[in-house]
Structure formats: structure tokens, C-alpha cells
N, C-alpha and C positions, 0 to 999 in steps of 0.2 A: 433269301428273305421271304417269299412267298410259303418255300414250307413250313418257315419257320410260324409267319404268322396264320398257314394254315393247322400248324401244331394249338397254338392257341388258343384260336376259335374250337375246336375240338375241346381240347380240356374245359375249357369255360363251358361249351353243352353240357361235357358229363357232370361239371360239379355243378349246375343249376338242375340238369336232370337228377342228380342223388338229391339234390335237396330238396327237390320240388317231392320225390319219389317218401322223401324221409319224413315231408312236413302229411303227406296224406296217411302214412302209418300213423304217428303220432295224432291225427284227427281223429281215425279207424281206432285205437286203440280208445282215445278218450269215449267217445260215442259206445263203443262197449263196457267201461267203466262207468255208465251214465246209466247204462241198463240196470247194472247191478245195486250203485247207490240209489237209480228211482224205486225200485223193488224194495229194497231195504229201509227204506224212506217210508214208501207208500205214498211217491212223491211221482203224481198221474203227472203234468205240466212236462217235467225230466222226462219222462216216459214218453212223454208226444212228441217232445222234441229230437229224443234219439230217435225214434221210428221215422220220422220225416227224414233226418242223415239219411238213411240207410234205401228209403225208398228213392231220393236223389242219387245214389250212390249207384243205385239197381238202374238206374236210367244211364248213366254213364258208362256203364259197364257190365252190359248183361249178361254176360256171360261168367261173372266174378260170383259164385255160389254162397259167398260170405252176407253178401248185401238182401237176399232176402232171407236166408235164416234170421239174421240178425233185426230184420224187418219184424220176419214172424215173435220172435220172442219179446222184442219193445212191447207187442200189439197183445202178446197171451198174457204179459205182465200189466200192463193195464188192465185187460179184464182182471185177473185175479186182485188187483189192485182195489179194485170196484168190490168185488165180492169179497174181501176181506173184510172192508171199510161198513161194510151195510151191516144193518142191523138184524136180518135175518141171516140163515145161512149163507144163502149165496143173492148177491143183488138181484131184484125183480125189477130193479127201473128200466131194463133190456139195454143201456148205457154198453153194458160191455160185449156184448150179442158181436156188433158190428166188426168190434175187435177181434174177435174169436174165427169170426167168417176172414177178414182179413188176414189175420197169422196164417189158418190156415189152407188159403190162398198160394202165400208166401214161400210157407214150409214144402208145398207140393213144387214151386217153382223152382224151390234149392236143391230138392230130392235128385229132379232133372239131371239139374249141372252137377252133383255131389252124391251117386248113386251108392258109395261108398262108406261116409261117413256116418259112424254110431249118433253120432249127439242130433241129427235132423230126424233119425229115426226116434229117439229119447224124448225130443221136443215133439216131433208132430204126434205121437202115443198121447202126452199130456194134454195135448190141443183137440184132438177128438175126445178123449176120454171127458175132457171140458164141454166140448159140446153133446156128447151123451145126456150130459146133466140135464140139457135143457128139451130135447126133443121126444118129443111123445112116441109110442107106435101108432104106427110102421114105419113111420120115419126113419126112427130107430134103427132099423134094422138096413139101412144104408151104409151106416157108417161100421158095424160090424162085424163083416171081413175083411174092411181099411185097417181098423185098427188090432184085428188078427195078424194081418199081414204083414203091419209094421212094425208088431211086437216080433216076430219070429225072424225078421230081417234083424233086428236088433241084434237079436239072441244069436244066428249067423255072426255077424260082424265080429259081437266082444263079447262072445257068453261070461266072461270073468270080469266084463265092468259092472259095478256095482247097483247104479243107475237101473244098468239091464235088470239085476236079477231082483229091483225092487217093482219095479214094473211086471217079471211073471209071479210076483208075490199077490200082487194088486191083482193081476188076471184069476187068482185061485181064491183070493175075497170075491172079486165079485163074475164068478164065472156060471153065470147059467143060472137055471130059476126051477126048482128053490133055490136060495144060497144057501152055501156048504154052512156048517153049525161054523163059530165064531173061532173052536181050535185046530180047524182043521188050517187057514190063511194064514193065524198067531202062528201055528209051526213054521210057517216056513219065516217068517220076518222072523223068527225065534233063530232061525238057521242062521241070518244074513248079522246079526246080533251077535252070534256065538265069532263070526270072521270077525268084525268091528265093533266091540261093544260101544264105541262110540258114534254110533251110525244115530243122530236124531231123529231122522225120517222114520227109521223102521219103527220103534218107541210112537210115531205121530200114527204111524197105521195100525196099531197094533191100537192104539188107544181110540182110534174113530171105530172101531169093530167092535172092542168092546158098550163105545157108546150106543151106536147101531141097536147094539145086544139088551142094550139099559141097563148094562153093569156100570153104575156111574163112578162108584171106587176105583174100578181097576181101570175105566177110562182117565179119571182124574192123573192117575199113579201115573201111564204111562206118557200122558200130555205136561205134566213136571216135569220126569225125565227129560225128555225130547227137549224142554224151553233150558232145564241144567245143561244139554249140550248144546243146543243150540239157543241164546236167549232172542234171536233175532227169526224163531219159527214163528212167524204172526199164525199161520193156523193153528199149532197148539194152542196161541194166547189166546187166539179167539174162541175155543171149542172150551177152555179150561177156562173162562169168564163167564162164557153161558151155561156151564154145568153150577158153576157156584153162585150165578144167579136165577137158577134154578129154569132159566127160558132154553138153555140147551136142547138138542131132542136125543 
């Protein structure tokens, strides 16, 4: 009788441990489906509240590398969320500053635990490259062989993810000073185009370069494309609203 109701209590652990184990996936999953519809949304409120999960999550479990990427990306999508939303190009109420230092805080803590994985490398590229935007020299030049370093780790990892090689695309738009003439970066998005012509992203850089350039046609051409493949690229919507009301630069 004893094993038998030592058998029991057993089984009863493990099926409240599966469940218990099942019902924090199913959290874990939603909170990252939370990131995606707040982004898609432009729905900041969604955004704070998955980055909070995640930052409780990183407290619970620090050593789970899941919890601060997913920290960092709530935090660089709010910012971006901000700078979509503004009226100039990128928000100046310094709103999204905080978030940017925070993601990449975050991203540097998942690197850690997650020395391995492309996408931390994918994100935190985008998260300095964000903060580039904002810093003056010589400041500047801080972040410079961060984001050398964690382009070329990328490139190591998955040279054939896509992600990667729109990222050494962006490095050869904006590599060095002078920048290169506006065909020399459109070739290589040209390159990434020729693999999937249904790549939107590429179409969105190819047409900020042109803008860059003050070719506002071929800017216009490629920011359509980009929204026909993708209608949910708010940066094309917002670049191809301010060339057709003429405040674009």
C-alpha cells in the first residue's frame, strides 16, 4: 500500500509539474505574440506590458537567455514605435532614448547566456545602429566597433540568413565618410532581390537611399513596392507620406 500510494504522489507531481511547465510556455509564447501584434499595432501600452513579462521572467530565471532578448526587443519596438509615430523622422521628445539604453542593456545580457545565437546578434546590430542615430561625435565612435563586431559575428553564425546579409547591405550604404554614390549599396539589396524578389525590406532600403539621394521617384517606386509586399511596413508608409506631402527629406 505504501508504494502503491508512493506511486501516486509521484504521478500527481509530474502531471502538475507538466502542467504547471505547460501553462509558463503557453505565457512565454503569448508575451512573444504580444511583441509582434504591439509592433504591428503601434500599440506602445502592449509593448510595456510584454517587456515587463520578460523583465519578471529575467528575475526568475537568470540564466534563461530567452528573457532578456525578448526584454530587449519589447524595449527597441517601443522606441521604434515612438519614431514611427512622430511627426518628424525620428521622435525628438527623447521618449524612446530610455528604451534603446534599456534593450540594449538587455541584448548585451542575452549575448552572455546565448553566445551563439544569430537573432541576438540581428537585434542588438539594429539596437546600436538605432542608437547611432542619435549620438554625436565622438561619442559616436563608441559604438563603432560594437556594431562591427556584431555584424561580423552574425555573418560567422548564418552567413546565408537573410536578416544577415541585409544588415552587410546596410553596412556598404552606410560605410564610412564620404558615402559610397547611392549604386554602389542598391547593388547589393539588388543582389538580396535577385534571391527573393519578395524580400520588402530590401525595396524599403533601396528606397531610403534613393531618398537620402533626392531622387524622390525612385524613392517613392521602391517604398510602394516594399508596402505591395509588405502592407504592414509602417517605415515605408511613413517615408512614402512624407515624400507625397512634400515634408519628406
Amino acid at each position: 500500500m505504501k508504494r502503491i500510494g508512493l506511486c501516486v504522489v509521484a504521478v500527481a507531481v509530474l502531471v502538475f509539474g507538466t502542467a504547471t511547465m505547460g501553462e509558463t510556455q503557453d505565457a512565454l509564447k503569448s508575451a512573444v505574440a504580444d511583441i509582434d501584434s504591439g509592433w504591428q499595432k503601434l500599440d506602445i501600452p502592449l509593448l510595456e506590458k510584454s517587456a515587463t513579462y520578460f523583465e519578471e521572467m529575467a528575475k526568475k530565471d537568470p540564466k534563461d537567455y530567452q528573457a532578456p532578448y525578448y526584454g530587449a526587443k519589447a524595449h527597441f519596438a517601443i522606441a521604434d514605435c515612438l519614431d514611427i509615430k512622430s511627426p518628424e523622422e525620428f521622435d525628438q521628445t527623447g521618449e524612446g532614448d530610455p528604451h534603446v539604453d534599456k534593450a540594449l542593456d538587455l541584448i548585451k545580457a542575452a549575448q552572455k547566456l546565448k553566445e551563439d545565437n544569430v537573432d541576438i546578434y540581428i537585434l542588438k546590430f539594429q539596437i546600436i545602429r538605432r542608437k547611432m542615430l542619435h549620438v554625436s561625435f565622438p561619442g559616436l565612435m563608441m559604438y563603432v566597433a560594437d556594431r562591427k563586431a556584431t555584424s561580423n559575428k552574425a555573418k560567422e553564425l548564418a552567413p546565408d540568413n537573410m536578416e544577415v546579409q541585409i544588415i552587410s547591405a546596410i553596412e556598404v550604404a552606410e560605410g564610412g565618410w564620404p558615402p559610397p554614390p547611392p549604386e554602389t549599396p542598391i547593388a547589393e539589396f539588388d543582389k538580396l532581390l535577385q534571391k527573393d524578389p519578395k524580400l520588402a525590406e530590401a525595396h524599403y532600403q533601396i528606397g531610403y537611399i534613393w531618398q537620402k539621394a533626392k531622387k524622390v521617384d525612385d524613392a517613392k517606386k521602391h517604398y510602394t513596392k516594399a508596402l505591395e509586399l509588405n502592407p504592414n511596413h509602417h517605415w515605408a508608409k511613413k517615408q512614402l507620406k512624407g515624400l507625397e506631402s512634400g515634408t519628406g527629406t
